[in-house]
LOLUMVEX-815123 format. One record per residue (C-alpha): residue number from 1; chain; x, y, z. Coordinates in steps of 0.5 Angstrom, whole numbers, padded with zeros to 4 digits. Layout:
<kolvos>
nr NUM, kette A, u X, v Y, w Z
...
</kolvos>
This chain:
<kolvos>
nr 1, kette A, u 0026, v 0075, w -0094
nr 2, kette A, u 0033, v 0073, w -0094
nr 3, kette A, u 0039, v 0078, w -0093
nr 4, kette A, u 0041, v 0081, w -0099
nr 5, kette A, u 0047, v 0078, w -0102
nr 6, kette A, u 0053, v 0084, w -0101
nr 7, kette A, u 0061, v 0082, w -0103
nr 8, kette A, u 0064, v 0082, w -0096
nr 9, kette A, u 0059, v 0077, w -0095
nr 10, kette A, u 0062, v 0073, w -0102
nr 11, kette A, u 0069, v 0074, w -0099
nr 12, kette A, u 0066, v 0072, w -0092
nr 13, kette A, u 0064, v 0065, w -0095
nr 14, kette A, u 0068, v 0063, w -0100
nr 15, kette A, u 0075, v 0066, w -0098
nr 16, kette A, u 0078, v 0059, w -0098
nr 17, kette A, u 0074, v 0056, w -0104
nr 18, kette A, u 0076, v 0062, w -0109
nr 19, kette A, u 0083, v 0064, w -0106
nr 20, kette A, u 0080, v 0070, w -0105
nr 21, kette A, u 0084, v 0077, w -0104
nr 22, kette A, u 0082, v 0084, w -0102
nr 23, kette A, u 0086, v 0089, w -0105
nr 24, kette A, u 0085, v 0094, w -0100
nr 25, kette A, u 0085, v 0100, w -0104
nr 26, kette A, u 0079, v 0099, w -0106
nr 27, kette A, u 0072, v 0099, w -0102
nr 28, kette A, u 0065, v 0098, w -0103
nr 29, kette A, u 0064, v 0091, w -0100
nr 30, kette A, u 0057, v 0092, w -0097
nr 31, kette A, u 0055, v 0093, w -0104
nr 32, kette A, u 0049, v 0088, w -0106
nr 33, kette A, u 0049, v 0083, w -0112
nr 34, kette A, u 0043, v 0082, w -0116
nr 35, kette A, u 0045, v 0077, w -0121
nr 36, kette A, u 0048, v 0070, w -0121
nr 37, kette A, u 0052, v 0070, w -0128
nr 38, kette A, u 0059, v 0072, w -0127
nr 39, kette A, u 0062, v 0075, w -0134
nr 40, kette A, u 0068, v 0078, w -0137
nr 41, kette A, u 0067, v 0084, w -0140
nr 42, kette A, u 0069, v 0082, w -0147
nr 43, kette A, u 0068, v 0087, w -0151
nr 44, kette A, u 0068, v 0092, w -0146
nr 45, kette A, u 0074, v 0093, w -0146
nr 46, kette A, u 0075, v 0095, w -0154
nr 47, kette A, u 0070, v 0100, w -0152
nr 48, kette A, u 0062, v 0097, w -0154
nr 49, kette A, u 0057, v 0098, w -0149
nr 50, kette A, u 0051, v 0097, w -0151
nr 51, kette A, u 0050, v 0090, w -0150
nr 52, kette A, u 0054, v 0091, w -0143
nr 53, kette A, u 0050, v 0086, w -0136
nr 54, kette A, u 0053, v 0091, w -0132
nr 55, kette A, u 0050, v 0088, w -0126
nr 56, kette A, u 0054, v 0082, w -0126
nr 57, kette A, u 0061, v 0080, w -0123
nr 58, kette A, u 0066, v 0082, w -0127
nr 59, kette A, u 0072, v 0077, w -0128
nr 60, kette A, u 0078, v 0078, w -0132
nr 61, kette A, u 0083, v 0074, w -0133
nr 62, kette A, u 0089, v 0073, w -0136
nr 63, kette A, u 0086, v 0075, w -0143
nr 64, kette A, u 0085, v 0080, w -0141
nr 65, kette A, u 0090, v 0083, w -0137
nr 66, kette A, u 0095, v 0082, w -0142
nr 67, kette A, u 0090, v 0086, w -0147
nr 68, kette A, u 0089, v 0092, w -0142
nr 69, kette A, u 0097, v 0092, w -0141
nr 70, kette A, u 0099, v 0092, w -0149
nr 71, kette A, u 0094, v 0098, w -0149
nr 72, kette A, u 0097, v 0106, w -0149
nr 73, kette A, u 0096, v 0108, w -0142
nr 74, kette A, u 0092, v 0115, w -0144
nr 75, kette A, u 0086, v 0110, w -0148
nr 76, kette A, u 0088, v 0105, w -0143
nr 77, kette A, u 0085, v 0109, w -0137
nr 78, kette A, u 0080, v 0112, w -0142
nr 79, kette A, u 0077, v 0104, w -0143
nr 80, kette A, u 0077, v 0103, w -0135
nr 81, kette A, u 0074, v 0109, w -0134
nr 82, kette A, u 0067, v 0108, w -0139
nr 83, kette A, u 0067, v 0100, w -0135
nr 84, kette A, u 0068, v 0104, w -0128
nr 85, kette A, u 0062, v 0109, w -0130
nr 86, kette A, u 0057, v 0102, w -0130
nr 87, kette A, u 0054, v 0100, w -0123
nr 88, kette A, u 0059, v 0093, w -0123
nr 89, kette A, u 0058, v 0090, w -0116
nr 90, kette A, u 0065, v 0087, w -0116
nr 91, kette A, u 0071, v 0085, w -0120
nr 92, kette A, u 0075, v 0079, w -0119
nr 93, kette A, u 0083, v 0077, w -0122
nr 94, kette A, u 0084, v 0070, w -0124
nr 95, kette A, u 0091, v 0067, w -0123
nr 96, kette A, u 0093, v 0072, w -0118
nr 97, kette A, u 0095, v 0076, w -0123
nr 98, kette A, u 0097, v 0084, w -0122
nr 99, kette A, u 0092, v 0089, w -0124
nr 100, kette A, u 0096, v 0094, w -0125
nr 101, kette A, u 0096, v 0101, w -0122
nr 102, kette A, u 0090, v 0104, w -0127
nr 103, kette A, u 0086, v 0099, w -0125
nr 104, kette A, u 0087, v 0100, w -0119
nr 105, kette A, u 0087, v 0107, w -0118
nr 106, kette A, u 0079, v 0107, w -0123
nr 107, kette A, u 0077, v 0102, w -0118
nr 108, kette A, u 0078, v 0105, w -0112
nr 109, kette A, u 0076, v 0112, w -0114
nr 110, kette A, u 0068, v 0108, w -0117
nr 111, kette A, u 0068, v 0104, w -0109
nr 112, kette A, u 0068, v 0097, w -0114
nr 113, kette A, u 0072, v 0092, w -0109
nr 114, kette A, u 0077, v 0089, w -0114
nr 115, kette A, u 0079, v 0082, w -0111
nr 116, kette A, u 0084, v 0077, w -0114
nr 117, kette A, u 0084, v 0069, w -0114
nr 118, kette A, u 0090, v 0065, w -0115
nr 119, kette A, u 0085, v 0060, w -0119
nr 120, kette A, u 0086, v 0059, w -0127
nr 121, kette A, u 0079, v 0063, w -0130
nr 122, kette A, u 0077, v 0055, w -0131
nr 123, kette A, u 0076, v 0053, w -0124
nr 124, kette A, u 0074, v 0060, w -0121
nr 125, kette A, u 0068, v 0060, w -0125
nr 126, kette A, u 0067, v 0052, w -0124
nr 127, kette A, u 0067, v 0054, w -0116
nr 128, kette A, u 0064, v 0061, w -0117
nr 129, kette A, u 0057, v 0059, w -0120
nr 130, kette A, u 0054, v 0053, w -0117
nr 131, kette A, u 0054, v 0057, w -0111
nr 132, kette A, u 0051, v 0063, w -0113
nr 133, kette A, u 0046, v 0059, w -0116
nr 134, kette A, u 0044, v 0056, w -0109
nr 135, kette A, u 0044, v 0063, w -0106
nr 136, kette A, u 0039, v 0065, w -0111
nr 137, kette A, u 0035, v 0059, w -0111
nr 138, kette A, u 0027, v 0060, w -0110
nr 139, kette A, u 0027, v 0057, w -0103
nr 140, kette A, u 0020, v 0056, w -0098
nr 141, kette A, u 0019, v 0054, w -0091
nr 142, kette A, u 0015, v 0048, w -0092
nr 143, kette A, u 0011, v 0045, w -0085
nr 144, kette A, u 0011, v 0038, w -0085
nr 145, kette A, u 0017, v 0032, w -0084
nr 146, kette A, u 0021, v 0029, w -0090
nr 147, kette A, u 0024, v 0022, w -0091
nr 148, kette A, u 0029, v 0018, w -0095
nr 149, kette A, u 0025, v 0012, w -0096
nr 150, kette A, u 0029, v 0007, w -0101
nr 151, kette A, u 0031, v 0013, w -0104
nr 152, kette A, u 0025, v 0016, w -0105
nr 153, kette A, u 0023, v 0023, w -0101
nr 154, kette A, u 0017, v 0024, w -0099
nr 155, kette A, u 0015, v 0029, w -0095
nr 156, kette A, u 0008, v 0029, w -0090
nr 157, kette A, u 0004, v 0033, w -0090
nr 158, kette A, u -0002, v 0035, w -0086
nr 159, kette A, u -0006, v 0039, w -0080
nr 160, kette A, u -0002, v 0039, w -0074
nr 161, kette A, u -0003, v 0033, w -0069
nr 162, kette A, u -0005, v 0029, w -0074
nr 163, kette A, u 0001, v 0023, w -0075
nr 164, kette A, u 0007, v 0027, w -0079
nr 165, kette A, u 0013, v 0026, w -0074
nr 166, kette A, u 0010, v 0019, w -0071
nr 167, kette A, u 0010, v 0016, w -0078
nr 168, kette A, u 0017, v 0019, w -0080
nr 169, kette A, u 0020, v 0016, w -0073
nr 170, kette A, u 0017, v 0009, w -0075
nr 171, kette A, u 0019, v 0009, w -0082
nr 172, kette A, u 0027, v 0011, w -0078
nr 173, kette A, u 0026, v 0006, w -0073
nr 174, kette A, u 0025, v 0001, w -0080
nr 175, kette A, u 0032, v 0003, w -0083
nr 176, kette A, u 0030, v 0010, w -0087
nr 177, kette A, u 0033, v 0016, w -0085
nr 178, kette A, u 0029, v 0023, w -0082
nr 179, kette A, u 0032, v 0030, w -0087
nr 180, kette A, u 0027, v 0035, w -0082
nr 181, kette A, u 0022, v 0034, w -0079
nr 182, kette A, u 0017, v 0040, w -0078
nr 183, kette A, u 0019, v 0045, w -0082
nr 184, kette A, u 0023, v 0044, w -0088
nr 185, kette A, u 0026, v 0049, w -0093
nr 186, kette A, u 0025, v 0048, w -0100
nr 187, kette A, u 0029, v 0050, w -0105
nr 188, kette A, u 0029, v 0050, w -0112
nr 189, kette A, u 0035, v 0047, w -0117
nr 190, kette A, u 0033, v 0049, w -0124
nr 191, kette A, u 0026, v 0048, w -0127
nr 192, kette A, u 0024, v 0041, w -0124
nr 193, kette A, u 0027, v 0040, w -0117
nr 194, kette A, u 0026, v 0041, w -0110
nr 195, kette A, u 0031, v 0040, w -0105
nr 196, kette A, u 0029, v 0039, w -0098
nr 197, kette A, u 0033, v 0040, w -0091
nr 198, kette A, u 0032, v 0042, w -0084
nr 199, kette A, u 0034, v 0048, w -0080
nr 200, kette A, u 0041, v 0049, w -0078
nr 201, kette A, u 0037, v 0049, w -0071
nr 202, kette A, u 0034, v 0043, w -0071
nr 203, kette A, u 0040, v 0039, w -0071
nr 204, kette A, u 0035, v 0033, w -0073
nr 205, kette A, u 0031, v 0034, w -0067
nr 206, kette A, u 0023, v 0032, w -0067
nr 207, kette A, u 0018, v 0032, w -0063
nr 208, kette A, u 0014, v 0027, w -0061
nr 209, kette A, u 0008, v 0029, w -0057
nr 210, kette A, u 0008, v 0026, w -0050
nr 211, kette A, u 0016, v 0025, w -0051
nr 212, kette A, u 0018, v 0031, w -0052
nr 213, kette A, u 0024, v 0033, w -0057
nr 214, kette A, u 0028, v 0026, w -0060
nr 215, kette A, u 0035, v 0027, w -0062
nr 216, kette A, u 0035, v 0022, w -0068
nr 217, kette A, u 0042, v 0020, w -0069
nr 218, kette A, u 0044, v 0019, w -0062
nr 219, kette A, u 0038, v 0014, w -0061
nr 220, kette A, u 0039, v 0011, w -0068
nr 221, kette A, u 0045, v 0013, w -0070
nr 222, kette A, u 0048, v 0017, w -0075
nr 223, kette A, u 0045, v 0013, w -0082
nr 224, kette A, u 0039, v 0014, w -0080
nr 225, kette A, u 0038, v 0021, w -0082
nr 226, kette A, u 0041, v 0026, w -0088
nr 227, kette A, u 0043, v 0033, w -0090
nr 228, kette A, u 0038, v 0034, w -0095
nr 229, kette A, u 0035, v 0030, w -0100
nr 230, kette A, u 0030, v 0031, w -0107
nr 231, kette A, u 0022, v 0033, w -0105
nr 232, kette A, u 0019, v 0028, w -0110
nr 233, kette A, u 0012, v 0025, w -0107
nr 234, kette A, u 0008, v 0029, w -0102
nr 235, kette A, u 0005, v 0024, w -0098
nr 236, kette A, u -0002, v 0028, w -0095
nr 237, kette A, u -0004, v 0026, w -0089
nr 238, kette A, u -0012, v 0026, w -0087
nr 239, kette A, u -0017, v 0025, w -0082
nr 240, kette A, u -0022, v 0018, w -0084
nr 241, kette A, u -0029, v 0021, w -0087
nr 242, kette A, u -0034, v 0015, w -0089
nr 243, kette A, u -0037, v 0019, w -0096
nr 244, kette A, u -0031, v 0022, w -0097
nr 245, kette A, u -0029, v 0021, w -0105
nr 246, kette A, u -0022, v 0017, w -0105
nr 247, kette A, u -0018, v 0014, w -0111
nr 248, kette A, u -0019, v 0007, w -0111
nr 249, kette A, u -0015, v 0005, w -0117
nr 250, kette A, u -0008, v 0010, w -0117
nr 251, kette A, u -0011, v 0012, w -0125
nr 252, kette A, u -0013, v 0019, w -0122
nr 253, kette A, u -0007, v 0021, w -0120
nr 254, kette A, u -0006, v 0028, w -0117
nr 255, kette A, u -0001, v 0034, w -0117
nr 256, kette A, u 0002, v 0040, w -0113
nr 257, kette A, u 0005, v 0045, w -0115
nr 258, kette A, u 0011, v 0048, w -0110
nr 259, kette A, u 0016, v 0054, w -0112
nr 260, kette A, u 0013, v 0052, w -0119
nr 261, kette A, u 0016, v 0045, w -0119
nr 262, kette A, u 0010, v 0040, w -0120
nr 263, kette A, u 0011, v 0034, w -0116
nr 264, kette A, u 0006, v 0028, w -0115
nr 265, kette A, u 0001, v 0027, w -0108
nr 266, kette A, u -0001, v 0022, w -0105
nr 267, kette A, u -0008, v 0023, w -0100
nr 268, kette A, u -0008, v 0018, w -0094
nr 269, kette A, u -0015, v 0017, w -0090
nr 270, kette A, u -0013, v 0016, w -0084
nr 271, kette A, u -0017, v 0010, w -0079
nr 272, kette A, u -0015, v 0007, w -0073
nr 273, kette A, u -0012, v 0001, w -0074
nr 274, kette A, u -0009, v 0003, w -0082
nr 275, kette A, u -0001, v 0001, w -0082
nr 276, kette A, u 0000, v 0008, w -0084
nr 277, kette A, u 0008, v 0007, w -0085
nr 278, kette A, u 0008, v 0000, w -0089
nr 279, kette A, u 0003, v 0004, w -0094
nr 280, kette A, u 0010, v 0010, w -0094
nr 281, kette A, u 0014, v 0005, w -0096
nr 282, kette A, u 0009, v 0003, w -0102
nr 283, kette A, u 0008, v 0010, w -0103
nr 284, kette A, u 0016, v 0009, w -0105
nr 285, kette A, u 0016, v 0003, w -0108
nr 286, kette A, u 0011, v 0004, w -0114
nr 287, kette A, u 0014, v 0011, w -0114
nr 288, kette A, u 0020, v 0008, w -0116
nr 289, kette A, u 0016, v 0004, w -0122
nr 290, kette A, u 0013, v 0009, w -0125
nr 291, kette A, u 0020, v 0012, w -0125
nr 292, kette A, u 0022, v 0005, w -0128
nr 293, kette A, u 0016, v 0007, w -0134
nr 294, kette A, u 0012, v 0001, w -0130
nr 295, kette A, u 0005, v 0004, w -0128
nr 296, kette A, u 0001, v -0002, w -0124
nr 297, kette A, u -0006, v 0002, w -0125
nr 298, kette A, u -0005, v 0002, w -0132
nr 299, kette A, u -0002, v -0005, w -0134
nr 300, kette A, u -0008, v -0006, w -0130
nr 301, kette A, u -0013, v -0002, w -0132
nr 302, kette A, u -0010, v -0005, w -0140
nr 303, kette A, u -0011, v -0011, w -0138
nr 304, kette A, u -0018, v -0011, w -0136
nr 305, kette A, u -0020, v -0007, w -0143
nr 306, kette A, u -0016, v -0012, w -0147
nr 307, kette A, u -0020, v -0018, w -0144
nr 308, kette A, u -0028, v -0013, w -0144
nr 309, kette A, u -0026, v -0012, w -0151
nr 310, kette A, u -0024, v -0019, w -0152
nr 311, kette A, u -0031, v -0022, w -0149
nr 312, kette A, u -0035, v -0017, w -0154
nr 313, kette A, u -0032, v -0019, w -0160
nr 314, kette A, u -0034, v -0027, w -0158
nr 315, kette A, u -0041, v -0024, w -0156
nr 316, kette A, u -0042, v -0021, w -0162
nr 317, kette A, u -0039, v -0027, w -0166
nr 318, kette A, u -0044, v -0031, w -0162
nr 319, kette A, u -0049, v -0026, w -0165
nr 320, kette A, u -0047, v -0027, w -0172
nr 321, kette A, u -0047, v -0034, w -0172
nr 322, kette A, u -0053, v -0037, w -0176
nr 323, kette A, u -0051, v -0045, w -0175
</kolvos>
């Protein structure tokens, strides 16, 4: 399970990208983030609560601030008080603006940090939310090897020992690009896509049994392999079983699902001699077609209904022709 998100680590790694200052009058740094949606608190500071989401990031900006400011001190501290009452995880000033000494003040005495930016309102949320949701993206550790093959990300999958590194270091020394090999982390970006990459360990090693670890980009170079790329077929690998029932034509297509994205699967008998990175590259191509709104098997299979239908229709004329 990952590690909790805490402000001190927001501060850590974002410092430079927000211009973010601690006012080290307030503490609370180790205290954890629950929800990826940084708010203003609006109304809050008029004095309605109901609708208040406590548990965001709190940002004011200069809107804000002039407002507070423009208040009586004793109902300002009043207003400040009843927000501090919440459980606010932080509170971030935009444009570097003052907070004044009441804010500062009820923020230290409630342990909330209070951390000005030098960014306009506009910008901070723009560079703040995206990373949040990459923190609080669903993410899987997934055994297997990814590949960009013409664009396309195939993940391989199968029991081990039965090919995957073999058929992604020939699909790189064909031109293609290794992502990770053997573990690969999956995270989820919205409601439909999943993105891959490795390890920071892994550094794009793979291992070869026989061979040992490879380090790709030294003996491909460094266009052979990418960060990350976007799971889109996976590719199953699988022991040749002669009875086994196997999908001739493509019409039925099969699916999985992983972090609730469904993604289309692609069962691969393996037998000696099958050129298993050409049929990859395939796999890619006609994946490409169907994303362009061309599906061979079905233009196929149309095809060849059309022409049945045809031949009944003459049959039938036959029948009925009493010449």
């Amino acid at each position: 399970m990952p590690p909790t998100l805490t402000v001190g680590r927001l501060l850590e790694r974002m410092h430079e990208a927000l211009q973010l200052e601690h006012l080290e009058i307030t503490d609370g740094l180790d205290r954890p983030i629950e929800n990826p949606n940084p708010s203003s608190p609006g109304l809050v500071l008029a004095g309605y609560v109901d609708r208040f989401p406590a548990k965001r990031l709190q940002v004011l900006g200069e809107t804000e601030i002039t407002y507070l400011k423009s208040l009586e001190s004793e109902y300002r501290r009043k207003i400040l008080a009843q927000f501090f009452s919440f459980p606010i995880p932080c509170v971030f000033i935009t444009k570097g603006l003052e907070p004044g000494p009441d804010l500062r003040d009820l923020a230290a005495t409630a342990r909330v940090p209070l951390i000005r930016s030098h960014l306009k309102t506009n910008e901070f949320y723009t560079r703040l939310k995206p990373w949040l949701e990459e923190e609080f993206a669903p993410t899987t550790n997934l055994h297997g090897s990814l590949a960009d093959v013409f664009g396309v990300g195939l993940l391989f999958v199968g029991r081990s020992g039965i090919g995957k590194s073999e058929c992604v270091l020939d699909l790189v020394e064909r031109g293609h690009r290794l992502v990770a090999d053997d573990l690969v982390i999956a995270r989820r970006r919205g409601s439909d896509v999943l993105i891959g990459r490795g390890h920071e360990m892994q550094r794009h090693h793979m291992e070869i049994r026989g061979v040992g670890l490879v380090d790709i980009p030294s003996v491909f170079g460094i266009r052979a392999v990418r960060q990350q790329k976007r799971i889109e077929v996976v590719v199953q690998l699988e022991e040749w079983e002669h009875d086994a029932a196997v999908d001739r034509t493509g019409l039925d297509g099969e699916s999985t699902k992983i972090l609730d994205v469904e993604l289309p699967k692609v069962r691969v008998p393996l037998n000696p001699g099958k050129n298993i990175t050409v049929i990859a590259e395939v796999i890619a191509l006609n994946h490409l077609l169907k994303y362009s709104g061309i599906d061979p098997a079905e233009r196929f299979n149309e095809r060849l209904m059309r022409q049945m239908r045809g031949r009944s229709e003459l049959m039938q004329y036959l029948r009925e022709d009493n010449e």
